[in-house]
C-alpha positions as CSV (number, residue, x, y, z in Angstrom):
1,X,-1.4,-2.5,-13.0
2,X,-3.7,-5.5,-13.1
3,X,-3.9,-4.8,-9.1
4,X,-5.3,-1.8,-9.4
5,X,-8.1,-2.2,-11.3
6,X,-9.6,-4.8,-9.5
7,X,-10.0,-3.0,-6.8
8,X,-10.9,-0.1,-8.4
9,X,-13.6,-2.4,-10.0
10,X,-14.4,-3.7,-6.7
11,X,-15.6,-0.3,-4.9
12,X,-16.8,1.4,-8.2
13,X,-14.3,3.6,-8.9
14,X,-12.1,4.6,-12.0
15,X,-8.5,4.5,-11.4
16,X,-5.2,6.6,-12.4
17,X,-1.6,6.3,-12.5
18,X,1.4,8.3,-11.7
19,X,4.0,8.7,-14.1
20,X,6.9,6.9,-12.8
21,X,8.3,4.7,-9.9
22,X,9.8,7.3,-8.0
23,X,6.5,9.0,-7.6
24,X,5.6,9.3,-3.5
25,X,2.4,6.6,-4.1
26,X,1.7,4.9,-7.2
27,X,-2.4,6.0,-8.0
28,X,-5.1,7.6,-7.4
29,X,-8.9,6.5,-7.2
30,X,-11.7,8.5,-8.4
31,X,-15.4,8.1,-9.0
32,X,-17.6,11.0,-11.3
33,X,-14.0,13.0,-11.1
34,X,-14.1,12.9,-7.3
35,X,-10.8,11.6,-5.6
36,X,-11.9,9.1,-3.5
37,X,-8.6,7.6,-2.4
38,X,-4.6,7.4,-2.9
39,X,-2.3,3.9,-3.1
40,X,0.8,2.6,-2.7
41,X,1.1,-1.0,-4.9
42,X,3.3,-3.8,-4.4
43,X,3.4,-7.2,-6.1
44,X,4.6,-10.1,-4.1
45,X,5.7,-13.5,-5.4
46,X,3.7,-15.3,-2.5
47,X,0.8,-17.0,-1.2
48,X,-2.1,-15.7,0.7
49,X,-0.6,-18.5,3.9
50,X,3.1,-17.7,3.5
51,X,2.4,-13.9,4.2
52,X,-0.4,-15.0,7.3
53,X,2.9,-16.9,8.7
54,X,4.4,-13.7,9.2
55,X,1.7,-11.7,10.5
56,X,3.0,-8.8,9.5
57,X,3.5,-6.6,6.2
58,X,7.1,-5.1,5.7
59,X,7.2,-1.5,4.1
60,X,9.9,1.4,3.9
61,X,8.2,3.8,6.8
62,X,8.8,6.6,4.7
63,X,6.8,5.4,2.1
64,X,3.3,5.4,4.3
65,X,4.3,8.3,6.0
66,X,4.9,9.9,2.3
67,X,1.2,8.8,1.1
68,X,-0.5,9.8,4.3
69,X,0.9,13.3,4.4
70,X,-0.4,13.8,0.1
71,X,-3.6,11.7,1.1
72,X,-4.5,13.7,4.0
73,X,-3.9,17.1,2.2
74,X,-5.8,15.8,-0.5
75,X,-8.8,14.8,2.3
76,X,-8.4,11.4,1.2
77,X,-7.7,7.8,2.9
78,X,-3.9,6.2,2.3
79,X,-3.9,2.5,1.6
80,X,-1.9,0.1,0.8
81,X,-2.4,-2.9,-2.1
82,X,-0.8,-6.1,-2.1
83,X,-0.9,-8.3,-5.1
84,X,0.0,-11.9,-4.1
85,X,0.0,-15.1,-6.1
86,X,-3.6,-16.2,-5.0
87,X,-5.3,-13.1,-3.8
88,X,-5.0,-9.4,-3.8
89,X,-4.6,-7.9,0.2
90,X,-5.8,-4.3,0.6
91,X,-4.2,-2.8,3.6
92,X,-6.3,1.1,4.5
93,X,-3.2,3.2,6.2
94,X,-4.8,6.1,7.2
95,X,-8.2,7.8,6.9
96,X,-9.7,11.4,5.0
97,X,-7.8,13.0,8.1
98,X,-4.4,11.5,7.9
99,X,-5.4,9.5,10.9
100,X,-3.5,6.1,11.3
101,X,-5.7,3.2,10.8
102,X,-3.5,0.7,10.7
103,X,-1.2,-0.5,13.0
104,X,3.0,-1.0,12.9
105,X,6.4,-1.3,14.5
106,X,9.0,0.6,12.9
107,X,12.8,-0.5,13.0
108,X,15.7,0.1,11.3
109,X,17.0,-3.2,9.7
110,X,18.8,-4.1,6.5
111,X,16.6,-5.1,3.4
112,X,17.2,-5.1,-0.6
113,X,17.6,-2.0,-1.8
114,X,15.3,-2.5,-4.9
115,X,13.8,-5.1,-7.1
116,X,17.3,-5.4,-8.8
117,X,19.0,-6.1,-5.5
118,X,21.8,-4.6,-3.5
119,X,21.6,-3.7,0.3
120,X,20.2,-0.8,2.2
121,X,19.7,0.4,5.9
122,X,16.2,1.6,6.2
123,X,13.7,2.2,8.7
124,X,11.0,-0.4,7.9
125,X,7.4,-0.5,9.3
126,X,6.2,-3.8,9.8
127,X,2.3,-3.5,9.3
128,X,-0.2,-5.7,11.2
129,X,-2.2,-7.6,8.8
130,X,-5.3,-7.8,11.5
131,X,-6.8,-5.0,9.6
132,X,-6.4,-6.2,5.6
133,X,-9.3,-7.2,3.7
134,X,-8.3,-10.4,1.9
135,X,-9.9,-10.1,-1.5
136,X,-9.4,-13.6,-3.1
């Protein structure tokens, strides 16, 4: 993922993959085969201002909790990476500690179930985007 590697670029590090989509977090960052971090990708088809409007990030919760319990046993940070149309948002979840860095409301509401539609009930986490570093 294009994503990815720009941001691995970014901070200096190298950057691998996990082997599938149904994986608990979709790469890892190293530097000098040191893991320096774990992420959860996600490629939106919107602007930088449409995604400001809502002020908020929605995520399964059980997806961030999934990469904060691996990163934190790995001693790593958690973070979430948003590709958008005009700019790439990195979103830091937790820290080395599995500490929460970033800030949501959880609810249970009714989204698409995946990229190929269909409906499912899930509890959500609406992240506040206060926190993401807009990398344009």
């Amino acid at each position: 993922m294009d994503v990815a590697h720009r941001i691995a670029e970014r901070y200096g590090h190298d950057v691998i993959f996990t082997p599938d989509g149904d994986a608990r977090f979709d790469c890892l960052f190293h530097k000098d085969g040191v893991l320096m971090g774990i992420a959860e990708i996600k490629v939106r088809e919107m602007h930088r201002r449409d995604l400001q409007r809502f002020g908020t990030y929605l995520v399964t919760e059980d997806k961030l909790l999934a990469g904060i319990d691996v990163a934190s046993s790995c001693r790593v940070p958690f973070a979430l990476i948003i590709a958008l149309r005009d700019c790439d948002l990195f979103l830091k979840i937790s820290d080395h500690q599995g500490n929460r860095v970033a800030s949501w409301k959880a609810d249970t509401t009714k989204t698409q179930a995946t990229c190929n539609g269909g409906v499912a009930n899930r509890n959500n986490a609406y992240i506040n985007l206060k926190t993401a570093v807009w990398l344009v």
